[in-house]
VMD Tcl script that draws the C-alpha trace (Angstrom):
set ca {
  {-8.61 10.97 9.40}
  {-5.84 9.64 7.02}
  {-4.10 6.31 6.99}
  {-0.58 6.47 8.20}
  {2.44 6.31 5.05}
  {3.40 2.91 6.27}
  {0.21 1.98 4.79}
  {-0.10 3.49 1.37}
  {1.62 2.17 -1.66}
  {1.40 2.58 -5.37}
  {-1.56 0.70 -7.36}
  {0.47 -1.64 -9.62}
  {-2.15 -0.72 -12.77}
  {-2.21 3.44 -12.41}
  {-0.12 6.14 -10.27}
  {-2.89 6.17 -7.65}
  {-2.21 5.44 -4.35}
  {-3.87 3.20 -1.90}
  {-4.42 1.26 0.86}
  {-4.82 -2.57 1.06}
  {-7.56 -3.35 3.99}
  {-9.06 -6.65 5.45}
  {-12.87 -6.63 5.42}
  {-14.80 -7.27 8.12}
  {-16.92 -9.56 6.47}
  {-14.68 -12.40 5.39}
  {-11.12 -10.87 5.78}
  {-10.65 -10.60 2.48}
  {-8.02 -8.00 1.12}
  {-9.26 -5.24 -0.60}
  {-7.74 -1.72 -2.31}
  {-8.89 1.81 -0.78}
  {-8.11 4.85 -2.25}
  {-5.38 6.45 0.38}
  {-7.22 10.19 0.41}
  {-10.68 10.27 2.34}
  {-13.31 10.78 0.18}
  {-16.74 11.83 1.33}
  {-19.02 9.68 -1.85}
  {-17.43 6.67 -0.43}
  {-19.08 3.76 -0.06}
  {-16.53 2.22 2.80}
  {-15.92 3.05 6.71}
  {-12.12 2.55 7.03}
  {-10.73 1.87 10.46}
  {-7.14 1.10 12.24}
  {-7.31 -2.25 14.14}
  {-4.94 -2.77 17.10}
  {-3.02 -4.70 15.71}
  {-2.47 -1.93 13.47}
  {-3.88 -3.12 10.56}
  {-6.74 -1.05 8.04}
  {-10.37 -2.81 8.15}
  {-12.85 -1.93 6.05}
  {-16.82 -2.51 5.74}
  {-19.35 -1.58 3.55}
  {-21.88 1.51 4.42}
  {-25.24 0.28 3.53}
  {-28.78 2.41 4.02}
  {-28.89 0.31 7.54}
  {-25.81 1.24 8.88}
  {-24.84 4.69 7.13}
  {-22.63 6.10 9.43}
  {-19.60 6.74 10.02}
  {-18.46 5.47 13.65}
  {-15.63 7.05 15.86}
  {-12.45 6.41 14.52}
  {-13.26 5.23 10.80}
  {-12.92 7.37 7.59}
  {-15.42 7.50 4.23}
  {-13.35 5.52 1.92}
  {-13.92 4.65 -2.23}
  {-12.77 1.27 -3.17}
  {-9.84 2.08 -5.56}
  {-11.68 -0.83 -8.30}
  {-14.49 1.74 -8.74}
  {-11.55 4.32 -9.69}
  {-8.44 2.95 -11.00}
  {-8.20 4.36 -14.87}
  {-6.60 0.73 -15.83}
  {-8.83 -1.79 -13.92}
  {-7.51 -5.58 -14.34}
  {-9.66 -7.50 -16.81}
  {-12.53 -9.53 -15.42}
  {-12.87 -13.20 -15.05}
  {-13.75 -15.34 -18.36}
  {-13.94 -11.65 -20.42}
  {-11.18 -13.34 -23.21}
  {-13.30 -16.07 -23.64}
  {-15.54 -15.86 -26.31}
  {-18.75 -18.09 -26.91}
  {-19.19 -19.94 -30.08}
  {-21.75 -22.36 -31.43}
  {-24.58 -24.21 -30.12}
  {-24.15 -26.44 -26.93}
  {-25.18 -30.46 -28.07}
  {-27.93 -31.20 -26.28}
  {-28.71 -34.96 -25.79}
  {-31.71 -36.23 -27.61}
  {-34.44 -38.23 -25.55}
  {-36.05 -41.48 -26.89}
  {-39.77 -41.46 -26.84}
  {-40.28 -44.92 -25.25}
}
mol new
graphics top color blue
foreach p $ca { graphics top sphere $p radius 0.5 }
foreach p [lrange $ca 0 end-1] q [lrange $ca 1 end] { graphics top cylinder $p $q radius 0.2 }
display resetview
């Protein structure tokens, strides 16, 4: 099963295209690649209120229910991923540490 078109757009970073879910987990937004893929990682499904959900495939629950689609999460794949959190910051130096007073 494919997403619908009114659902895929362009990744802003590469000429991929994907698919912005919620997860089931906290509801959280998250990028799919648009084309089924069967090493995915993610069950992709189509709500009724016609939104995509997504959750994660884990050894417990490895299957793929009625409905849902093997998804990869387009982070593990896009060729010009968005830099990470605190990765321009470089360390330097020692941090002070007080001293303590013997008595």
């Amino acid at each position: 099963m494919k997403p619908a078109n009114r659902h895929i757009t362009a990744c802003s970073r590469c000429p991929a295209l994907i698919c912005w879910a919620l997860t089931t987990a906290n509801g959280k937004r998250q990028p799919v690649n648009a084309e089924p893929d069967s090493q995915g990682n993610l069950a992709v499904s189509r709500g009724a209120d016609d939104l995509l959900y997504v959750r994660s495939l884990t050894k417990a629950h490895p299957e793929i229910r009625a409905g849902e689609w093997r998804a990869m999460p387009h982070h593990a794949t896009c060729i010009n991923p968005p830099p990470r959190r605190g990765s321009d910051h470089q360390r330097t130096g020692v941090r002070p540490v007080p001293q303590r007073r013997p008595w």
